[in-house]
N, C-alpha and C positions, 0 to 999 in steps of 0.2 A: 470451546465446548468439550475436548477434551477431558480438561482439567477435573472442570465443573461431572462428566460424565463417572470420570474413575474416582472424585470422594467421593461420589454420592457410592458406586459398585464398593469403593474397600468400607467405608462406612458404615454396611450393612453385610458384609459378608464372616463369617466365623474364622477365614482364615488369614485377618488379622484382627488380632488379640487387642489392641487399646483402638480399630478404627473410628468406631464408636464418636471418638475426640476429635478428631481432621474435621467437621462442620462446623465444632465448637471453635476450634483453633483458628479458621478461617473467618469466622464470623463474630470476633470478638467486637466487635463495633457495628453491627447488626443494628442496632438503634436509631444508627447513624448516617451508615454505609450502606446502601445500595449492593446487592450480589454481583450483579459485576464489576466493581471497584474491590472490591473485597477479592474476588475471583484474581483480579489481575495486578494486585496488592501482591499476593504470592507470587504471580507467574513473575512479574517483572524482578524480584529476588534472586529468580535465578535463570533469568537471559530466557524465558517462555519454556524453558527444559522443565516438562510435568515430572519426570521419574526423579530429576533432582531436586525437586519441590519437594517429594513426599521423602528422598531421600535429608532434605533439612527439618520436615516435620517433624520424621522418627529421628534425630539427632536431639532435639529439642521437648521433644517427648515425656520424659522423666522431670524434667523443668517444670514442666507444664503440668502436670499430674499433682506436683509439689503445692505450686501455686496454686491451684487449684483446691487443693485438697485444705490449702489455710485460708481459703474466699480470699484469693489477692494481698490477703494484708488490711483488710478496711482500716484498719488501727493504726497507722503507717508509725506512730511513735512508740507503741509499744512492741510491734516487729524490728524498729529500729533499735529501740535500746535506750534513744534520746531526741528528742523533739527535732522532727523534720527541719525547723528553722534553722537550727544549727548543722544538721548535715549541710543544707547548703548553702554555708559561708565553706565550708570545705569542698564542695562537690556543687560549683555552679550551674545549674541547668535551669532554664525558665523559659515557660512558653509567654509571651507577650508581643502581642501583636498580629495583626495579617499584615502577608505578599499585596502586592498589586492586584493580585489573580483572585484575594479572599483567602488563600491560604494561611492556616494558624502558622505563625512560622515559633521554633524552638532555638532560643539561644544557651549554647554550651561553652563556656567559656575556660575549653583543655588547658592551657595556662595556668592557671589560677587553682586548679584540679589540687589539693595536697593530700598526698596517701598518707604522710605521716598524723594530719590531722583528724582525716577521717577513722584512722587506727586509735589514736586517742579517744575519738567518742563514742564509738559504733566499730564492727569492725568490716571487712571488704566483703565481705559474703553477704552484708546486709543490704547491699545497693543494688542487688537484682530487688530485693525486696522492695524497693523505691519505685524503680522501673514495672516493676508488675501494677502497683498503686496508682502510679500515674496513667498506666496504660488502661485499667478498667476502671477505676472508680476519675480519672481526670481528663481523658481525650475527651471523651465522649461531649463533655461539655463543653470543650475548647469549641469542637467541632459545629456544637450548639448556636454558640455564643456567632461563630462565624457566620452560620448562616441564616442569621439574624442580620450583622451586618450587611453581608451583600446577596441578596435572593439567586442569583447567578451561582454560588457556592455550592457544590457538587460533592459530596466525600463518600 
């Protein structure tokens, strides 16, 4: 409750300047997520330590303001540069499939990763741009799709 206590106090208070954002931030899968998964989504990032929580929020801050400020990216290929499909054959990442548990599970396949590739078609600065994409406009339905499959499915 903590946690939960002090966004809600910096959130609404003038004497932080972007708090405003810490409910957005946390609640980015609100759709989906339940407030306390959501809630303990943060804590568990940093071993239940609240003040290091908000210390990784305001790190990430200016990111987040970014991506926000472009809606995510909805456009993912013209943010890219060049058609998603082709990033990745360079930058393997793909959600398919559940865990046993109903878990969306995401396979990255770092091996296979080529920066020279992805320099060729896009450049590295674009791949937060992926990641934001997938994070707002693609969990959510993962998360969907799961729990469809198994009613038990919790996120």
């Amino acid at each position: 409750m903590e946690f939960r206590s002090e966004l809600h106090k910096r959130s609404t208070s003038s004497a932080y300047k972007d708090g405003h954002l810490y409910p957005e931030m946390v609640g980015t899968f609100r759709d989906v997520e339940e407030e306390p998964y959501a809630l303990c989504r943060f804590l568990r990032a940093r071993d239940f330590n609240v003040e290091q929580v908000f210390d990784m929020m305001n790190e990430h801050l200016e990111i987040w303001k970014h991506a926000k400020e472009s809606d995510y990216y909805p456009d993912i290929d013209a943010a890219m540069g060049c058609p998603l499909s082709i990033v990745l054959t360079q930058y393997p990442v793909l959600y398919s499939g559940n865990a046993k548990e109903g878990y969306p599970v995401c396979y990255f396949h770092a091996g296979r990763l080529t920066v020279q590739g992805i320099e060729c078609i896009t450049t590295l600065d674009s791949i937060p741009k992926m990641m934001w994409n997938t994070m707002v406009y693609q969990v959510a339905g993962i998360f969907r799709d799961a729990a469809e499959l198994n009613p038990d499915f919790v996120r």
